[in-house]
Legacy VTK file of the C-alpha trace (Angstrom):
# vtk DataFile Version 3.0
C-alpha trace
ASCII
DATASET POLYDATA
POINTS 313 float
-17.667 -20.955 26.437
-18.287 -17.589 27.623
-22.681 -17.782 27.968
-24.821 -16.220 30.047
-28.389 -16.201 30.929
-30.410 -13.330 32.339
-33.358 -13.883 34.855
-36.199 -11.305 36.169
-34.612 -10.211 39.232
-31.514 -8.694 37.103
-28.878 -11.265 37.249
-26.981 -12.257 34.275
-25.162 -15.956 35.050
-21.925 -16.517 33.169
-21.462 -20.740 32.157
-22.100 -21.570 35.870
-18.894 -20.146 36.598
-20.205 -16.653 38.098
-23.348 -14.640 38.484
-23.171 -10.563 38.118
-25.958 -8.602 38.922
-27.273 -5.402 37.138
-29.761 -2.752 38.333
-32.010 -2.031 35.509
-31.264 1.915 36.227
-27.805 2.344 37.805
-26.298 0.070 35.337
-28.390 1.136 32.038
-25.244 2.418 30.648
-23.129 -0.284 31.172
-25.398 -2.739 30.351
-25.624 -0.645 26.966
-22.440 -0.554 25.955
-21.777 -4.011 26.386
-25.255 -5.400 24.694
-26.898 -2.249 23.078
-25.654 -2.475 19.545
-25.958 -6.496 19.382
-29.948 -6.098 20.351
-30.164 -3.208 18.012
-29.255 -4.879 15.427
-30.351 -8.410 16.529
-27.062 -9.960 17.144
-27.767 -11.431 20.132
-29.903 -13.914 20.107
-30.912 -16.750 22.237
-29.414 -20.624 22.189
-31.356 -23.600 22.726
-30.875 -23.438 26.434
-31.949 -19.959 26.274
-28.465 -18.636 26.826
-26.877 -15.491 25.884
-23.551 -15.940 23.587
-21.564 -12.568 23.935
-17.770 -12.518 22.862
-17.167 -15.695 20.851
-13.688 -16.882 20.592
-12.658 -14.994 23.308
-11.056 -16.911 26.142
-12.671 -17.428 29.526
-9.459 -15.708 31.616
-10.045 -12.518 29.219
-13.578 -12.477 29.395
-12.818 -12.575 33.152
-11.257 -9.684 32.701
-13.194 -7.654 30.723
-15.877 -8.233 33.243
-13.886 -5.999 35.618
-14.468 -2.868 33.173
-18.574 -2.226 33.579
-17.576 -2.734 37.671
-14.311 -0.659 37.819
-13.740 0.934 34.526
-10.206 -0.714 34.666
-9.003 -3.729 32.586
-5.917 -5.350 34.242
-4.516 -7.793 31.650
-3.933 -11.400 33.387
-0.652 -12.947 33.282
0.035 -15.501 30.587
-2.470 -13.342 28.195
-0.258 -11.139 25.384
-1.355 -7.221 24.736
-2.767 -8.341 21.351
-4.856 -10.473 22.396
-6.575 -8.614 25.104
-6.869 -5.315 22.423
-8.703 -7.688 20.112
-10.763 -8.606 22.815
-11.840 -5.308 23.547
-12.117 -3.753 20.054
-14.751 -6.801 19.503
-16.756 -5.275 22.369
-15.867 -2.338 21.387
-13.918 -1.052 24.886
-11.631 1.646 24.534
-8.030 0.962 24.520
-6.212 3.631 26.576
-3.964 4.232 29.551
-6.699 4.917 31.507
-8.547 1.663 31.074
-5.902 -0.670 30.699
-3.133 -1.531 33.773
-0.722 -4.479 32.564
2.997 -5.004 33.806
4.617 -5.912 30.198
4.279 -1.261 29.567
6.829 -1.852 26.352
3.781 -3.927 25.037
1.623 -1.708 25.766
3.056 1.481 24.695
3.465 -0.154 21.606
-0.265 -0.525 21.198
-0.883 3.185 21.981
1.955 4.414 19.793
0.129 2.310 16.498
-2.908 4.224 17.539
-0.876 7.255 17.741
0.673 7.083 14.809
-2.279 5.985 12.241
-4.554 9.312 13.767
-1.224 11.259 13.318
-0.197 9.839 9.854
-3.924 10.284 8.799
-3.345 14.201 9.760
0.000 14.526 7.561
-2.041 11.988 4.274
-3.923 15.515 4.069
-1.723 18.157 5.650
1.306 17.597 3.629
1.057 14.322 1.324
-2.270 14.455 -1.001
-1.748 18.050 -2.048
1.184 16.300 -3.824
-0.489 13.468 -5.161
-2.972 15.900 -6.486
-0.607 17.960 -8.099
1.197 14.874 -10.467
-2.692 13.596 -10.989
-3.385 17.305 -13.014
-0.335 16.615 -14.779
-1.296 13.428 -15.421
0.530 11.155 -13.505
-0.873 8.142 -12.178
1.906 7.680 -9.545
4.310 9.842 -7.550
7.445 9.684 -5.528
7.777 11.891 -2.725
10.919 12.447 -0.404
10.589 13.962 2.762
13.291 16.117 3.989
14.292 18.410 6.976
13.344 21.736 7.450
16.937 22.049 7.182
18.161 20.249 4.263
19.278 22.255 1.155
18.924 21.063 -2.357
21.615 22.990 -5.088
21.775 20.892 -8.077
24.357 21.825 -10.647
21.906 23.208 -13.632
24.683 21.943 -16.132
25.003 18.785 -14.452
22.369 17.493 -12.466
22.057 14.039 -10.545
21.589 11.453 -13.351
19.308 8.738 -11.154
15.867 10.203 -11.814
15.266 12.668 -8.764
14.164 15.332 -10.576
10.978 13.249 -11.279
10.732 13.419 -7.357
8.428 15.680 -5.374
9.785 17.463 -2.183
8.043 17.561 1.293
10.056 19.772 3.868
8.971 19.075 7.489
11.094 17.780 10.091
8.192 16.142 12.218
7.279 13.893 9.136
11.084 13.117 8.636
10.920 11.849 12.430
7.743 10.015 11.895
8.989 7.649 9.295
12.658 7.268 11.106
10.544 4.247 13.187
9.708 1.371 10.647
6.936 0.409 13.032
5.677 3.886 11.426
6.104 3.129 8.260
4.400 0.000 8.516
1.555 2.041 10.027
1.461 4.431 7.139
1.679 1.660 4.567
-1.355 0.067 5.561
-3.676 3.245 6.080
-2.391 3.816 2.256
-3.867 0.529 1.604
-6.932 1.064 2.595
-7.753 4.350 1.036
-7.500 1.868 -2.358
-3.750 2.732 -3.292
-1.090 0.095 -5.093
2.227 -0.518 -5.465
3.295 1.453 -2.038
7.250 1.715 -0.949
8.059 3.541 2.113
11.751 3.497 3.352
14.951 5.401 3.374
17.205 6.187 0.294
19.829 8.508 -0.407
19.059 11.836 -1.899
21.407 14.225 -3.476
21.507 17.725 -1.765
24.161 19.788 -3.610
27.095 19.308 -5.393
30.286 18.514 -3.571
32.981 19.000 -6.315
33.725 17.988 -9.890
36.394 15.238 -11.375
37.666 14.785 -14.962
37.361 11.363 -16.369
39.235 9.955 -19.144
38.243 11.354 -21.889
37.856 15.132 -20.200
34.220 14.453 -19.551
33.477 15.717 -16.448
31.692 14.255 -13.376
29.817 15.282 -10.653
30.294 14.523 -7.054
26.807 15.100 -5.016
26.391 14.909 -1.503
23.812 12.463 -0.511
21.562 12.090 3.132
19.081 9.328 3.926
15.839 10.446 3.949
12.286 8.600 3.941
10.522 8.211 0.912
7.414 7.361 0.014
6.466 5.774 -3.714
2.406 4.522 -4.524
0.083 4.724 -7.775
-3.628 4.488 -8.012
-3.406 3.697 -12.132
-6.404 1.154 -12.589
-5.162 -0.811 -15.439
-1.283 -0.835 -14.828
-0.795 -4.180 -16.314
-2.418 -3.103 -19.512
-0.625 -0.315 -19.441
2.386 -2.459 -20.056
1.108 -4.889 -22.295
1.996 -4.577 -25.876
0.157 -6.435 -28.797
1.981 -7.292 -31.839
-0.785 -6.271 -34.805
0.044 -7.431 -37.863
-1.487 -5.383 -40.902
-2.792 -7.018 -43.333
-2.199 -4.234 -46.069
1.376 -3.744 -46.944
0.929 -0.101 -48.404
0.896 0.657 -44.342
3.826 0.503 -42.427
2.719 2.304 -39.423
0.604 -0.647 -37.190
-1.281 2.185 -34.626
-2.229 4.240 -37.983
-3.352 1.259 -39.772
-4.945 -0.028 -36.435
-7.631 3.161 -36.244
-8.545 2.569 -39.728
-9.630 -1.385 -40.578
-12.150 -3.507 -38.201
-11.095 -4.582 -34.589
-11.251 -7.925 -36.240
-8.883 -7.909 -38.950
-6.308 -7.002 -36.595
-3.921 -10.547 -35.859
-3.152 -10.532 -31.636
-0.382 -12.544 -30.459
2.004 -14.784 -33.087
1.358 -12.925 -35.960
2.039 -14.607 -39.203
5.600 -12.931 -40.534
5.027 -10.642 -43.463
7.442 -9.504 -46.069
7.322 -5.762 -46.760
7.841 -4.466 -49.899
10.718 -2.493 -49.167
12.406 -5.871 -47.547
12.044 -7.105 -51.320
15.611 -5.978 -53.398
16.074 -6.958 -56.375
18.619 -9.732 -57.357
21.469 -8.489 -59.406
22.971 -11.152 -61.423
26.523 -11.512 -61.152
29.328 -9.098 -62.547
30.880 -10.872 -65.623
29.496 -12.884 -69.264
28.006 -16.140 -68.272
29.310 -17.888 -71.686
32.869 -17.543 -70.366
31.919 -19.761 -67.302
32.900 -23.471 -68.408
30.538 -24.687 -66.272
27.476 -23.010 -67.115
24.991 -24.743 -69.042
23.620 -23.314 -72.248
19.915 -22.824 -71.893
19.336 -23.458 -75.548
20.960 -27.047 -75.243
LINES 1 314
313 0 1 2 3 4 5 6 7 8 9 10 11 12 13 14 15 16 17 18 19 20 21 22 23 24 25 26 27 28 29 30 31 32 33 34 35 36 37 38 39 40 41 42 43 44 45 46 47 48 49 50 51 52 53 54 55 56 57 58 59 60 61 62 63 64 65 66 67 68 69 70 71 72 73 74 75 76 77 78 79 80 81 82 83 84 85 86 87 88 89 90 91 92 93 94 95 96 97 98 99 100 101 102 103 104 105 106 107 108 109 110 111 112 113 114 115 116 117 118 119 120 121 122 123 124 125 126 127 128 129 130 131 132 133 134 135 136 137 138 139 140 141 142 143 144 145 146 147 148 149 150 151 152 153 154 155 156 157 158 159 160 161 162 163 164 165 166 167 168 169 170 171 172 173 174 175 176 177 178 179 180 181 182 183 184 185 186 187 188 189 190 191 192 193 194 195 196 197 198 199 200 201 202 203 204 205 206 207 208 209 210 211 212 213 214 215 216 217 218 219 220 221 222 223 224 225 226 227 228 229 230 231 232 233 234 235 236 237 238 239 240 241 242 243 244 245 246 247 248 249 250 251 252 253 254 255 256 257 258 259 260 261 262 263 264 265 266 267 268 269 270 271 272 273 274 275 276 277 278 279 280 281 282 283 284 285 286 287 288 289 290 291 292 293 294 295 296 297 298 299 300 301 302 303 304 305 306 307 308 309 310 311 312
């Protein structure tokens, strides 16, 4: 248990394990950074043995550690103890995680720490460099979901007016930057980006690579003579989300039945009789009128059938 109990004469003892001293004015901001915001707001508090708590759930070797930082301003990360673990550690007590602070051996662990902090501060600049404008523009169209690709600076696009691409990419909006394009080439980045996207409240989000058609490469004749178009297609990122609130009752049909048969048209009928005349779910059939033909009786004179019986008998 990581514990430790202050005295008068400025000593702070850690769980009988070690002692560390503090001057009350070389060490003010130190001691400050480490227990400032608990005592503000009244985290800290006192056990039965009078004991200090500080960093619960974090492991005596790390703690260890940690200590290190208010006498050095270094962190060097123990063996047997992951990267991970030891940033957890110190965004609890809210260290700062950075080359200068931190001196490990496993660097490809590291780096990969620095480059998710990288990346969300530099995906956060492209959400509203290059990205919202875009969302903004389908939302004043009313859209409630977009699909942007991100190509090079580059990459041309010459669709065949006459013939264009028939999978949907005109629906598509275009972002031309080559920096973004390299961004979300790393899937560590994309997984970066997807979960900033999450947390500024947006759904259904896709980020990955697809083909895109740039321009037309040449056209065959089918049977028939119809013609078809050959495109050339590149891999590019994409990115798909939606913010529509009710997207399941968007999709969710209800069967009304009418009761009236003079109305054939349900939503017309719908805006004109009480919510609760209106049958949800398993509607009874109905018969309309113009379902009902008449019955013709058979071509030919019933007295020359043999077998017909005479209704006067």
């Amino acid at each position: 248990r990581n514990s430790s109990q202050s005295s008068s004469d400025g000593s702070c003892k850690a769980s009988g394990e070690m002692v560390f001293d503090y001057n009350e004015s070389a060490k003010e901001g130190a001691r400050n950074m480490m227990f400032g915001s608990g005592r503000e707001h009244n985290f800290a508090r006192p056990n039965e043995k009078g004991e200090y708590e500080v960093a619960e759930g974090i492991g005596s070797t790390v703690f260890r550690a940690i200590l290190d930082y208010y006498k050095t301003g270094i962190i060097r990360c123990p063996d047997g103890i992951s990267i991970p673990e030891l940033r957890e550690a110190c965004d609890y007590l809210c260290i700062s995680f950075e080359y200068s602070t931190i001196k490990c051996r496993d660097l490809s662990a590291l780096m990969h720490e620095l480059s998710n902090d990288g990346a969300r501060r530099q995906f956060e600049f492209y959400l509203e460099e290059m990205i919202l404008p875009l969302m903004v523009a389908s939302a004043q169209s009313g859209e409630r979901e977009c699909h942007i690709v991100v190509l090079t600076d580059d990459d041309v696009v010459d669709w065949d007016e006459e013939y264009p691409p028939q999978m949907g990419e005109e629906y598509s909006q275009i972002i031309y930057s080559t920096k973004l394009y390299r961004f979300f080439k790393y899937i560590e980045n994309r997984d970066v980006a997807k979960s900033v996207l999450k947390e500024r409240g947006l759904k259904k989000i896709r980020l990955g690579i697809e083909g895109y058609p740039t321009y037309k490469e040449k056209v065959k004749k089918r049977p028939g003579g119809r013609p078809e178009v050959i495109y050339n297609y590149v891999q590019r990122p994409f990115i798909r989300m939606s913010w529509e609130k009710e997207e399941g009752k968007s999709r969710h049909v209800d069967f009304q039945c009418v009761k009236s048969k003079s109305i054939t048209n349900l939503a017309a009928a719908a805006a004109d009789i009480p919510q609760d005349q209106l049958v949800v779910m398993h509607p009874t059939p109905q018969v309309d009128e113009l379902d009902i033909l008449p019955i013709h009786p058979p071509s030919g004179n019933n007295d020359l059938d043999p077998d017909a019986q005479n209704p006067m008998l």
